[in-house]
LUMMILUM-546781 format. One record per atom (N, C-alpha, C, O): x, y, z. Coordinates in steps of 0.05 Angstrom, whole numbers, plus 5000, padded with zeros to 4 digits. Each point is the difference from the previous one (the first is absolute). Example, Ala and Ser with C-alpha at 12.3 -4.5 7.8 and 13.67 -1.06 7.14 Angstrom:
526448865156 498250245000 501850245000 502150005013 497250214973 501650245001 498550225014 501050225004 
This chain:
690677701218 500650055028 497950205010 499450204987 499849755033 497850155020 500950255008 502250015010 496650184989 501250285014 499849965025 497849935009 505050135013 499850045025 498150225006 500150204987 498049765033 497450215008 501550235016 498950215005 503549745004 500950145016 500149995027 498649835009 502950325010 499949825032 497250195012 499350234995 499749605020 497850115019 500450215016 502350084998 496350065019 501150155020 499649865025 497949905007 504450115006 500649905026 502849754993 500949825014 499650244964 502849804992 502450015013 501250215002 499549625005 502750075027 502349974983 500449864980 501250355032 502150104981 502449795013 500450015024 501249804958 502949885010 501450085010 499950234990 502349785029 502450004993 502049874987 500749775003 500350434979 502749794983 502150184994 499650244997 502949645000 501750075004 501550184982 501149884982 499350395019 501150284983 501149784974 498349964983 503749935015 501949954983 499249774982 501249904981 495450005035 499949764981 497950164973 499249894979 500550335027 498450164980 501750244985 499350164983 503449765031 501450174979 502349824987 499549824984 503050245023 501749804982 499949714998 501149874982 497550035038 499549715001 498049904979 499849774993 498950394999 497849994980 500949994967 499349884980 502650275027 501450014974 501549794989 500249944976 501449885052 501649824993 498949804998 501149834986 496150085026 498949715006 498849994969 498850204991 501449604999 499649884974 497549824997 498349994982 502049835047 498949844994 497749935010 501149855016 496750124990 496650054997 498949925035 498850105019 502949614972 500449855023 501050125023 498650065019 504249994981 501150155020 497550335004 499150025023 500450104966 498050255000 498049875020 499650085022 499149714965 497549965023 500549855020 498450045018 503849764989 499849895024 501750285012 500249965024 500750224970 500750215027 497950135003 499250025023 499650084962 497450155009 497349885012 498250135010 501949534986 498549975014 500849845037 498649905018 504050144978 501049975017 499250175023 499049935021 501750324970 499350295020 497650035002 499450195013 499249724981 497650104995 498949685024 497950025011 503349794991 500049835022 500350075029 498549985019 504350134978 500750255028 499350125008 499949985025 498850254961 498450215000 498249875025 499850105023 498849624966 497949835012 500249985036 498149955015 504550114991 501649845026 500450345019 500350234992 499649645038 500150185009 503249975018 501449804993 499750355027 503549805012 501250034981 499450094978 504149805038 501549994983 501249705014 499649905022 502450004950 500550014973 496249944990 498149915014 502150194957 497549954988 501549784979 502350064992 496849755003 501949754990 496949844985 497750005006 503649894974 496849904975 501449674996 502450034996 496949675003 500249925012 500049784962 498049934988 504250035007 500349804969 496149974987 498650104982 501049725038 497149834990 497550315000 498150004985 502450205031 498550204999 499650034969 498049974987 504850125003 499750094977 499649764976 498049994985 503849865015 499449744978 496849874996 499149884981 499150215049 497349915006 498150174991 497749924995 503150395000 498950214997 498650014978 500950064978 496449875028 497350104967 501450174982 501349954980 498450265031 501150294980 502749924984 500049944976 502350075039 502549914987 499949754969 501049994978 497149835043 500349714981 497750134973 500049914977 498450285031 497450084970 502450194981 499950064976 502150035047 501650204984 503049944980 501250124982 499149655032 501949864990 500849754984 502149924990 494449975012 499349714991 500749775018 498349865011 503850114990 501349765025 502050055023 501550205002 498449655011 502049995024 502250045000 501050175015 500649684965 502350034991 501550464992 501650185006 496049724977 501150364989 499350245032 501050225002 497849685014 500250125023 502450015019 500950205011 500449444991 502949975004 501550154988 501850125012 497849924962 502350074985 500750315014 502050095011 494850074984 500550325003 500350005022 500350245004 499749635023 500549895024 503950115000 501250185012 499749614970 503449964997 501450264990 502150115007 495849974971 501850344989 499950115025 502050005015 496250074989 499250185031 502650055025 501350195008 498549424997 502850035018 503050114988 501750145010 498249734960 502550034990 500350364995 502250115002 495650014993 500850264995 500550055034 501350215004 498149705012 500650155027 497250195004 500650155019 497349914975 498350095008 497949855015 498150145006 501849625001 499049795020 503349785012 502149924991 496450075037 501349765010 498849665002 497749925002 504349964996 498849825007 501449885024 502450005004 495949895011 500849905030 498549745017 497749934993 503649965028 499049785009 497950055016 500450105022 496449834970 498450055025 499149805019 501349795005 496950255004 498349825032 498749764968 498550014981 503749755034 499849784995 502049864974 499949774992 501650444999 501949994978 498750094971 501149944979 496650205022 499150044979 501350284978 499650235008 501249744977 501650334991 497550154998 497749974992 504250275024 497550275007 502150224979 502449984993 496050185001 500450224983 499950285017 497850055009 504750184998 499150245011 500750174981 501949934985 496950315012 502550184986 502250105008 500250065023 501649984962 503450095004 500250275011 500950194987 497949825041 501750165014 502949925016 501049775000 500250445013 502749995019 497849895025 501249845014 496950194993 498549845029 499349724990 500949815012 497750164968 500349774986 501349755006 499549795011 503750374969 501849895000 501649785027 501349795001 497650425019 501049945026 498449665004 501149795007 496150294985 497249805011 501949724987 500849825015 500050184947 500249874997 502449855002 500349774994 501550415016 503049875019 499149875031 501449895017 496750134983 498949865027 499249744990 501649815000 495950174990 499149864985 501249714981 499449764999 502850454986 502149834983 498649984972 497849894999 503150204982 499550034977 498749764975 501849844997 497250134996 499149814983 502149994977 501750184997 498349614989 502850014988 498550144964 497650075001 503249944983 499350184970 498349844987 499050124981 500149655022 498649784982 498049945024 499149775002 500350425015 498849845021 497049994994 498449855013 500850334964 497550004995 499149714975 497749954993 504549925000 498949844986 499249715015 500249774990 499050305034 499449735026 496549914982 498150134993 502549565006 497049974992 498849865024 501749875013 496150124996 499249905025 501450005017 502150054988 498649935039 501249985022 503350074997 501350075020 499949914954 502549955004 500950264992 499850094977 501650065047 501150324999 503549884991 501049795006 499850384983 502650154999 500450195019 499050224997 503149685029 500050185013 502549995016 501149785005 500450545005 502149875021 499049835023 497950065012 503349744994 500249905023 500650105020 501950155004 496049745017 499550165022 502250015025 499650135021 502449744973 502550015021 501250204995 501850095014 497150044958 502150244991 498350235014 501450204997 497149845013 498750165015 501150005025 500549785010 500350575012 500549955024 497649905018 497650044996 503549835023 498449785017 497850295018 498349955017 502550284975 498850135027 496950124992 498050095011 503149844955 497750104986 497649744992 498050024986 502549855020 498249764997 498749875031 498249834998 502650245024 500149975024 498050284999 497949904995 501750355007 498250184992 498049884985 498049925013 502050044958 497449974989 498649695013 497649954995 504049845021 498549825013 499249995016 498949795009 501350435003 499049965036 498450265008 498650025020 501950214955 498050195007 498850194974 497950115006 503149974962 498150074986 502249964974 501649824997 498050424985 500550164979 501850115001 499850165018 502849884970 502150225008 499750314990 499150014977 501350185033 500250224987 503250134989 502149895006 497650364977 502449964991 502050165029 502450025004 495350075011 501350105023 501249865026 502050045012 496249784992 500949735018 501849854981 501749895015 498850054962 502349864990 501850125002 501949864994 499250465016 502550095003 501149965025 502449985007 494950025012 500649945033 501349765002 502349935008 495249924981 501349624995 502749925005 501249845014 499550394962 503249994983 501950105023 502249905004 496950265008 502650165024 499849785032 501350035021 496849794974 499849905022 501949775006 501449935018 497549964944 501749694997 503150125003 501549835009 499850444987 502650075000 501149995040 502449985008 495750035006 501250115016 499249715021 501050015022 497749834973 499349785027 500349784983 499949994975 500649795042 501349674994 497049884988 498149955015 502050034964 498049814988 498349795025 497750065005 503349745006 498849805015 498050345030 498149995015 503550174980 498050195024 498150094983 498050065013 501749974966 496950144978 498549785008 498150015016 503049754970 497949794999 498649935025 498149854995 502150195029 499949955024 498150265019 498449985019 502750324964 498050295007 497949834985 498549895017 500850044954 497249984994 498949745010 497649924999 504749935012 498049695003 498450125032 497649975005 504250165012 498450135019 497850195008 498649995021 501150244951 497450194993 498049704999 498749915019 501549984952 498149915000 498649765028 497749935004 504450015009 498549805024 498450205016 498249925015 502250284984 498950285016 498550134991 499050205011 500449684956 497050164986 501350305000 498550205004 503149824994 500450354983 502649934970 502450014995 496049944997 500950034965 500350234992 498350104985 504650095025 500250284981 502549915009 500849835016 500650404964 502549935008 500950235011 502450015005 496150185000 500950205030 500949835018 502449995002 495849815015 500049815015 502449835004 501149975022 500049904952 501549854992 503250285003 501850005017 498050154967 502850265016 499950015017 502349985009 495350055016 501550095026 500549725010 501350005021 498149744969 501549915016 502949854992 501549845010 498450244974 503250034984 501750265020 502049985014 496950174984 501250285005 500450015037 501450155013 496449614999 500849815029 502049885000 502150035012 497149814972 503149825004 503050174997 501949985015 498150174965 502450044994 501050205020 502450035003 495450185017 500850135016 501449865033 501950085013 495949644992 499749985021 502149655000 500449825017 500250214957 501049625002 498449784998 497950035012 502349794979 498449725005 502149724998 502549954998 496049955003 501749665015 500749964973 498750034979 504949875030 501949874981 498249844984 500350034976 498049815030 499649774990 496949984980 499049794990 499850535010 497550054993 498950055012 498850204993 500249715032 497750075018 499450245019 500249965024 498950334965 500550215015 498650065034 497850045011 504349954993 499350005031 501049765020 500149965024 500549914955 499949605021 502450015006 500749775004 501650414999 503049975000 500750195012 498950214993 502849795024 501450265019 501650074980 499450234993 502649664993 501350054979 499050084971 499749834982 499950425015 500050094982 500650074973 501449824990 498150334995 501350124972 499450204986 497950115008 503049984976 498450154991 500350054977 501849884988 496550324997 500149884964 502750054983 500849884980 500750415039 502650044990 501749715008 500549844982 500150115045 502349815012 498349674979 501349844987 496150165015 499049674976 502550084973 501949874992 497450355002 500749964964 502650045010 501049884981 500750185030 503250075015 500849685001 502449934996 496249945008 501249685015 499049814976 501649894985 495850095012 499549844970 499650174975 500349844983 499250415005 499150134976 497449994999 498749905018 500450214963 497450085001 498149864998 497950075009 502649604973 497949854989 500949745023 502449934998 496349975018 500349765009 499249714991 500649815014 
């Protein structure tokens, strides 16, 4: 074996995580699991935003991993300890592909948005994921990542208090309206949620086309929340 020459100067220092260099070090056994987390972070590190999220084929595709591990498979594998110890997630990304974050509480949130990949989800060969199905996801969060980006774990809490408090068929209808109006945020999409529910809109959907009104308390009062 070649002696490492040592790092250069100007070597950029990681971030990684306190505990995976202390007791986590101690318990991980297995070689596999060791390097797909570290080269995991060391992926992140790469990314700037949040969630920072690494993307199945990123890693299974990855030179380094596959010179480090031999094959694909043993990348899956340390892929699976990873999730199973709880120090990676795994989750549904842009296009159903399982994305990997680490196990934080903001995380966690991303990947309750998201919807979880199920425990075998890394053993997908070509196209075919293991994954929850996407009905099991709330509609308010998929209506977000289609019509305007990425969730954060901070807009997934907003998301969450919004779907609690307005009639489903009125979300779908705030963003089908941003976007005919070219403002894709969902500031845009609250106030005019936060319109309607002050000012009323037509029994029948159409805000404004009806003298007869409603409003988001008296909607969910007469039909409930999901129409």
């Amino acid at each position: 074996m070649a002696a490492f020459p040592g790092f250069p100067s100007g070597t950029r220092d990681l971030p990684v995580p306190s505990p995976l260099l202390g007791p986590l070090l101690e318990e991980i056994t297995e070689m596999a699991e060791l390097k797909c987390t570290l080269r995991f972070f060391w992926m992140v590190a790469q990314q700037k935003g949040q969630p920072r999220m690494v993307g199945a084929s990123a890693l299974t595709e990855d030179p380094v991993l596959l010179a480090a591990l031999g094959s694909v498979e043993e990348v899956r594998r340390g892929l699976e300890l990873a999730v199973k110890r709880g120090t990676l997630l795994a989750t549904v990304g842009p296009g159903g592909e399982t994305t990997y974050l680490s196990h934080t509480p903001a995380n966690e949130r991303v990947a309750e948005a998201r919807g979880s990949a199920t425990e075998d989800a890394t053993e997908d060969r070509g196209t075919q994921q293991a994954v929850v199905p996407p009905a099991e996801r709330p509609n308010i969060f998929k209506l977000y990542e289609q019509n305007i980006g990425m969730l954060t774990p901070l807009l997934a809490d907003e998301l969450k208090d919004a779907e609690g408090v307005y009639p489903e068929s009125w979300i779908e209808d705030a963003f089908k309206e941003a976007v005919e109006r070219n403002r894709r945020s969902w500031k845009y999409v609250a106030r005019i949620l936060e319109r309607w529910a002050a000012e009323g809109r037509s029994d029948h959907g159409e805000p404004g086309s009806d003298s007869q009104t409603i409003t988001a308390a008296e909607y969910v009062k007469r039909y409930g929340l999901r129409r």
